[in-house]
N, C-alpha and C positions, 0 to 999 in steps of 0.2 A: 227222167228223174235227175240226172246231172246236172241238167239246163237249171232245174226249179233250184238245185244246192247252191249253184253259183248266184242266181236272183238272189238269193236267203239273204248271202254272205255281204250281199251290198248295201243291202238296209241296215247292216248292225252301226249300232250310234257306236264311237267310241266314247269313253270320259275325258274329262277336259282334265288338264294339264293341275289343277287347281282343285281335288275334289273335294275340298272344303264348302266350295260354291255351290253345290248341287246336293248337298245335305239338308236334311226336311228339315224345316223350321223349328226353331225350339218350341217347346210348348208354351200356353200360355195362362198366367191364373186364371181365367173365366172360361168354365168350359163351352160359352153359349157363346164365345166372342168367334166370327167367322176365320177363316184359314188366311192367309193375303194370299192374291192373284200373283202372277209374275215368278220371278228368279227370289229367293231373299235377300233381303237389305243388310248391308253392313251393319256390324255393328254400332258405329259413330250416328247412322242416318235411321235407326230403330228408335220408337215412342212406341212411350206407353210399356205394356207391358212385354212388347218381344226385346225390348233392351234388357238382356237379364244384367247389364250392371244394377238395373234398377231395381229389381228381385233378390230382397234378403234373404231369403232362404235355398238361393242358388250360387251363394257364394261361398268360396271352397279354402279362403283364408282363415288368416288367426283372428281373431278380434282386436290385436292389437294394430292390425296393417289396414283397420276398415277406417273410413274417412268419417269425418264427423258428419258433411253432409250425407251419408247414405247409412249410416246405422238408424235406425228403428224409432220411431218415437214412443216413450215409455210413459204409458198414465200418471208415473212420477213425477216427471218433468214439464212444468210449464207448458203449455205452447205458444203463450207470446213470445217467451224469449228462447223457445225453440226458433221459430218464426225469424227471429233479430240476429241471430245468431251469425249468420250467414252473409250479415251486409256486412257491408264496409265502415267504418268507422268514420273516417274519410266525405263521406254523402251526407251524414246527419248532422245539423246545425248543434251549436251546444247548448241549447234550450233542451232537444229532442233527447239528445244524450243524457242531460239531468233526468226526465220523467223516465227512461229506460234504467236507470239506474238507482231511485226509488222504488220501481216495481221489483229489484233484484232482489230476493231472500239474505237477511244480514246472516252474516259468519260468528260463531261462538266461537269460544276459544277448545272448547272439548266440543266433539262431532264426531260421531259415533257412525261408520262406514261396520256395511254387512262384511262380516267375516271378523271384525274385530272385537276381541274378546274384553278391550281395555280401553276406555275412550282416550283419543289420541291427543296429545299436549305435548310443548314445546318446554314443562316448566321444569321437567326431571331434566332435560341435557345441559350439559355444561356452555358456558358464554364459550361463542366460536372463536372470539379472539381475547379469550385471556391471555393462553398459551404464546400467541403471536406480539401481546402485551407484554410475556415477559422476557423475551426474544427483544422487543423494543429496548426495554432496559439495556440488554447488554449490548446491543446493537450501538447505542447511541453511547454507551461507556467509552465502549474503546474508539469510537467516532473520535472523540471527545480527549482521548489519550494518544494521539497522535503526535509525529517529532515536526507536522508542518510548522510553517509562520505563524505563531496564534497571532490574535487582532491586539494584545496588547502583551508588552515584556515587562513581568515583576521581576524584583530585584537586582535590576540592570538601570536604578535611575542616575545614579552617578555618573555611570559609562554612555549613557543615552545623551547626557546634557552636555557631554564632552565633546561627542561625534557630531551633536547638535549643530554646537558652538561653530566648531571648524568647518562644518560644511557653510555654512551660513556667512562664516570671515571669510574663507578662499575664494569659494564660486560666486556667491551673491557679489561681494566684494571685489570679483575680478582680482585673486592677488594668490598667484599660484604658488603651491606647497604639497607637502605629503605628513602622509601618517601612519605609521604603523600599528598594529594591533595583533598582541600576542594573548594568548592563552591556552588552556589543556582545550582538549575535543570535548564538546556537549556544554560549555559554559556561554555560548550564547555568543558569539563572536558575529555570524553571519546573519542569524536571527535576527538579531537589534540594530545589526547598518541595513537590515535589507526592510524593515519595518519603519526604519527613519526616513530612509531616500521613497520606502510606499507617503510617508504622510506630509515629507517636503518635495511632492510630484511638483507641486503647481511652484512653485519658488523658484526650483533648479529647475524650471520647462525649458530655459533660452539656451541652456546649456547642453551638451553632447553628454550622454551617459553611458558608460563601456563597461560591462561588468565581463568578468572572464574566470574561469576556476581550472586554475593548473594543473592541474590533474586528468584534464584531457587531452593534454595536449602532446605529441607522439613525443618530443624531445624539445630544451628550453629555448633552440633557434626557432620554434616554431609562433614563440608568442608575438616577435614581429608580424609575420604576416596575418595574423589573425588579428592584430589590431588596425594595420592597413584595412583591412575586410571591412572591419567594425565605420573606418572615415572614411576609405574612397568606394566601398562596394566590392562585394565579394568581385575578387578576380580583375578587378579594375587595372590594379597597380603591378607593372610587370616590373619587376627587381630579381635581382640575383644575387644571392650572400650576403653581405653586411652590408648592401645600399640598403635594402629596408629601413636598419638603423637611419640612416642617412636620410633618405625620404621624409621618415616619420619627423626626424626630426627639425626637421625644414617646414614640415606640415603646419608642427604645432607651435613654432615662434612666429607664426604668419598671422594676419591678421584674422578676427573670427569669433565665435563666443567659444566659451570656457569649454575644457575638456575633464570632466571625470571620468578617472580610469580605475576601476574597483580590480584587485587581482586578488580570488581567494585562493589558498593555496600556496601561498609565495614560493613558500623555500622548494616547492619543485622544479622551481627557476634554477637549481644549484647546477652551477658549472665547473670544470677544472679551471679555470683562471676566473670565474664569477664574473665576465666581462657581462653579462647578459643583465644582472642584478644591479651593475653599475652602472650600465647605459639608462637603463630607466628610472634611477634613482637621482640621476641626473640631471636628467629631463625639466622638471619643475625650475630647477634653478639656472637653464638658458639663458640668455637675453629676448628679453618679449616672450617669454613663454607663457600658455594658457592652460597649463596641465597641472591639473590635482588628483595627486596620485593617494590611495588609501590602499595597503597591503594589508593582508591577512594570514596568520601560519601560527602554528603551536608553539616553533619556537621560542624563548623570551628572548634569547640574546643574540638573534640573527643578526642584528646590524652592530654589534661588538665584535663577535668571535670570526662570523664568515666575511665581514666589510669593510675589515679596518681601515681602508683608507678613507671610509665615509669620518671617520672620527679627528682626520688631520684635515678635514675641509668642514667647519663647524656649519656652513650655508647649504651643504647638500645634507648635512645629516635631519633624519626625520624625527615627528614630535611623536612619542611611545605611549601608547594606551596598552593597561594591561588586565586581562579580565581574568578574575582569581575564580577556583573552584566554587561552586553553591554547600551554602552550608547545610545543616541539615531542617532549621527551620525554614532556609530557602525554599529548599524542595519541596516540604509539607505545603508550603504558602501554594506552591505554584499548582501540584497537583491537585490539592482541593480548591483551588479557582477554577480547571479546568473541568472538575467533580460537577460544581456548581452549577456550569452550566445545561447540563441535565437536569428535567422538569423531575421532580417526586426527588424519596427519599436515597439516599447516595447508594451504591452499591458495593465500595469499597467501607469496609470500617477503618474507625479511625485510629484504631490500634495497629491496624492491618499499614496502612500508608505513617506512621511514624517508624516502623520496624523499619520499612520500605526506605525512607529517606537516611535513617539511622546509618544502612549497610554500604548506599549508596556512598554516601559522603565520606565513608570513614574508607573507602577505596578510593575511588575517583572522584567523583562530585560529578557528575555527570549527570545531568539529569534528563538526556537524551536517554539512559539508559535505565531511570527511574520509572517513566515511561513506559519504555519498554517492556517492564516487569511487573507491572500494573497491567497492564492491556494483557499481559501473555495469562496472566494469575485469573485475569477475566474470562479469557477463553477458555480456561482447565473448569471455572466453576459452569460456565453456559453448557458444557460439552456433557459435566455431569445432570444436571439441571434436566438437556433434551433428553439424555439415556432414563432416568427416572420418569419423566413424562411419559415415555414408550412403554416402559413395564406398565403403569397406571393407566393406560387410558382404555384398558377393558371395567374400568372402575370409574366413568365420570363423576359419582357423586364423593368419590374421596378426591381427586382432583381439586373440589372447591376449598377444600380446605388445608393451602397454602395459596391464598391472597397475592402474596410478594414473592421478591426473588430471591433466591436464594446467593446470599453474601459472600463476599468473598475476606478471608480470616488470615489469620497469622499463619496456619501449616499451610495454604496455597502459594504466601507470598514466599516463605522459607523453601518450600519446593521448588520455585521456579531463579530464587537469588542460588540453590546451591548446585542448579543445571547452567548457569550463567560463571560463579565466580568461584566455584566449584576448582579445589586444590588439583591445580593443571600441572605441577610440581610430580604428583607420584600416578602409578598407572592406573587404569581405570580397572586394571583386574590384577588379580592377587598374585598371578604366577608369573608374571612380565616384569622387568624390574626397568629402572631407568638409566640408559647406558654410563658408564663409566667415564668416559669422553664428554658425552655431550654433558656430563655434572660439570668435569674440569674446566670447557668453555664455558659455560655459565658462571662458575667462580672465577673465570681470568676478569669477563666482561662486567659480576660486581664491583670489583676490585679495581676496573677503572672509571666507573660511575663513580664510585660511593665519597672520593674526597673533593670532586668535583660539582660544578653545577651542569654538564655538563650530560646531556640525556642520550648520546649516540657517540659512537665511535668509529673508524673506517676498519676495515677486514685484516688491512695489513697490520693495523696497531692491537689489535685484538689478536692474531697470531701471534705474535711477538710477546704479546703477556702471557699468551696458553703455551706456548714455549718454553717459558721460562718458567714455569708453574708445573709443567712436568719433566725439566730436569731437576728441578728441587725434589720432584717425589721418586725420583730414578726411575723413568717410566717411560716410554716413549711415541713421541707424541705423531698426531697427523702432520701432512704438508697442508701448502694454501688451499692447495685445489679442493683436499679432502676437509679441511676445516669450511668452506666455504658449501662442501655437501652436508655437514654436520649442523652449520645458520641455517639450511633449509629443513632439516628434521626437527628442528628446533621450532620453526616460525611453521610448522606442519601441526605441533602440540600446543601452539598458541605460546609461546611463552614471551618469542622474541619476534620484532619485524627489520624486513628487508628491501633498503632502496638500490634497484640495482643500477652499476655503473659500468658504463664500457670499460673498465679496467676493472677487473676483477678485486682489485688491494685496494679499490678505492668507495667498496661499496659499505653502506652506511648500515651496522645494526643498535638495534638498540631494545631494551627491554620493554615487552609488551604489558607488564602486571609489575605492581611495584614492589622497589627493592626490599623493605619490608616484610612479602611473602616469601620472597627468595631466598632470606638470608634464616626464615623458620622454618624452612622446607629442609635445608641444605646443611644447618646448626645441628640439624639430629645425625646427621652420620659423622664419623669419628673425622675421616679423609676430610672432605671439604669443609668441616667443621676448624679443623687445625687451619685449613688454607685462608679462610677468612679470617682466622683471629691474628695468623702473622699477619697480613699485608703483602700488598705485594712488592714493597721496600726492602723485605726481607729475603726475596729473590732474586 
């Protein structure tokens, strides 16, 4: 009996490793169809019916995950273009394509699907892109209200056929010269020479053109080398200290085509002995020289007050163009030119943009910052415009009815001029008052504008009058140092700005809002009120 246990134990099959492969055949739809022979077949290498992919009623998915070619064919549907369904598009000539495409059943605009209690139409929802139509609008407003280069400058013809002239007699003419050009910030100074030199490209092409703006530049030694840069190649030209001068100016008496040197910005050129303002002011009037120089700065009276020696040498002094503020029918011209050019009806009113120009002008004349106030008044109404949209649009059939966009009016432009020019004078809240100090600075630094043309003053002369303005009031007053932290709390509230200089007493303030506001902000209290009506002659 042992012997037969151990015989038993040797016949036992094991299972294979895989017992997937030795499971009995799935069953089959015909019960009359024979068993296969053999091991079973993969599923890839199964026909007919042991392929249960091929078997709808053995599939254990969603109906959404089932493939078009293995769902069921429905007495509903066709079977030719069941049939067609499945080629490629690709294979059939476009004759074949027309006749399959005649046999297709045409679409109604209502089509009535099981389950639906409403035939379904497209005519109750609202247009997809109205909304994004009125998004355009403003989109393309403030495009449109931008401080770039427009393609043409109104109310600058005067000054346009001035700058014309001279570029056209110097450069063309070969017959070197300079020119300066003063004006307030936003009156178009930059705009109109950089729009003239755009549409005399081809004229001045033989000539060298150097544009550079002062205001980048780390200190006034540095405009040498950057104009080196500008003729021989960044880095080309190795100098040390004042041979750049010396270089440059060797360069440009040499022979060569014409040199235009645009410098916006000028007076940041300003140095303690101005040698820097003089060298290149110079320049033009070499012998054989080839430079046309055209300066630019807010100044009016830079080359009177900071260059007087330019005034005892009649042949270096330069020819003065000066660009006055925009008035306020300027500004209406100019904004609704660039209104115009948006297709449909304007989105500012015109009520709205006379207010606008009105405010402007009668402060600054700027119309940089007309602009500005326009495009901002735009975005307050867009911003309301999408929040309304939001609430409504569980409501598309009241949506249709607002067409247009919603305008922008008198209380958005009044909103956005009194966040702008908004009385920077008192505090913005009730319980802070505005220091005592920083009043009396401010009445020393009217008081040396106001009999003056004169729009800036140095730190130490400004000391010197707040000085003597609070021992008249028996009072006693800050040092440099502390008057010069009080210009910054000052130029902190917007009132006043500050050019600084390595000498402390030599730095430049000057009022940032005009005297006019300062002198209504400061009349209402009794103290500064008395200081501005003596003078400071009376000190």
């Amino acid at each position: 009996m042992p012997n037969t246990k151990a015989r038993v134990q040797t016949t036992i099959d094991f299972p294979r490793k895989k017992s997937h492969r030795s499971c009995k055949a799935p069953p089959t739809l015909s019960k009359d169809s024979p068993s296969p022979k053999g091991p079973p077949l993969s599923p890839r290498k199964r026909l007919g019916g042991e392929n249960l992919c091929n078997i709808a009623q053995y599939l254990q998915c969603s109906p959404s995950k089932q493939k078009k070619e293995n769902q069921p064919v429905t007495p509903s549907t066709p079977r030719g273009r069941k049939l067609e369904f499945g080629l490629s598009p690709l294979k059939r000539s476009p004759r074949e394509l027309d006749v399959l495409a005649d046999k297709l059943p045409e679409r109604t605009p209502f089509s009535v699907h099981k389950g639906d209690e409403t035939p379904r139409s497209t005519a109750r929802c609202p247009p997809v892109g109205l909304h994004k139509k009125k998004d355009l609008w403003y989109q393309q407003t403030k495009q449109v209200l931008n401080t770039a280069i427009p393609d043409r400058i109104l109310a600058r013809e005067v000054e346009t056929k001035a700058v014309t002239h001279f570029l056209l007699d110097h450069v063309c003419g070969e017959k070197p010269g300079s020119l300066y050009i003063s004006g307030a910030p936003g009156t178009g100074k930059t705009a109109c020479l950089n729009r003239i030199l755009t549409d005399l490209k081809e004229r001045l092409g033989a000539s060298a053109s150097i544009f550079i703006n002062c205001m980048s530049l780390r200190n006034s030694q540095t405009i040498f080398r950057t104009i080196a840069d500008e003729l021989y190649g960044k880095g080309k030209l190795k100098c040390v200290g004042k041979d750049f001068a010396k270089r440059l100016a060797r360069k440009l008496t040499c022979q060569g085509p014409m040199v235009l040197l645009v410098l916006d910005e000028m007076d940041q050129l300003d140095s303690k002995a101005q040698d820097v303002l003089y060298t290149i002011f110079e320049w033009p009037h070499l012998t054989d020289s080839r430079l046309v120089l055209i300066g630019i700065a807010n100044m009016l009276d830079l080359t009177d007050r900071i260059l007087p020696r330019l005034q005892a040498r009649p042949t270096c002094k330069p020819q003065l163009l000066n660009f006055a503020p925009y008035t306020r029918e300027q500004i209406v011209a100019i904004v609704q030119d660039r209104l115009s050019q948006v297709p449909g009806e304007s989105v500012l009113e015109s009520a709205a943009v006379q207010f606008c120009a009105r405010k402007v002008s009668s402060v600054s004349g700027d119309v940089r910052k007309a602009l500005d106030v326009c495009r901002r008044a735009v975005e307050i109404v867009e911003s309301d415009a999408r929040s309304q949209a939001t609430v409504k649009s569980k409501s598309p059939v009241k949506a249709l009815c607002s067409p247009g966009p919603k305008k922008v009016g008198l209380p958005h432009i009044s909103q956005v001029i009194s966040e702008v020019y908004g009385d920077r004078m008192t505090s913005r809240s009730g319980s802070e008052c505005f220091p005592l100090q920083q009043k009396l600075l401010v009445c020393s630094l009217l008081l040396l504008l106001r009999p003056s043309k004169v729009k800036e003053v140095t730190l130490g002369k400004l000391h010197d009058a707040y000085s003597k303005v609070c021992r008249s009031q028996q009072m006693s007053g800050a040092d440099q140092s502390e008057c010069l932290s009080l210009c910054s709390l000052l130029e902190s509230r917007g009132i006043v700005w500050l050019k600084q200089s390595k000498e402390a007493r030599l730095t430049k303030v000057g009022l940032k809002i005009e005297e006019e506001d300062v002198e209504h902000a400061l009349h209402d209290q009794a103290l500064t009120g008395n200081i501005l009506q003596k003078g400071l002659q009376c000190f």
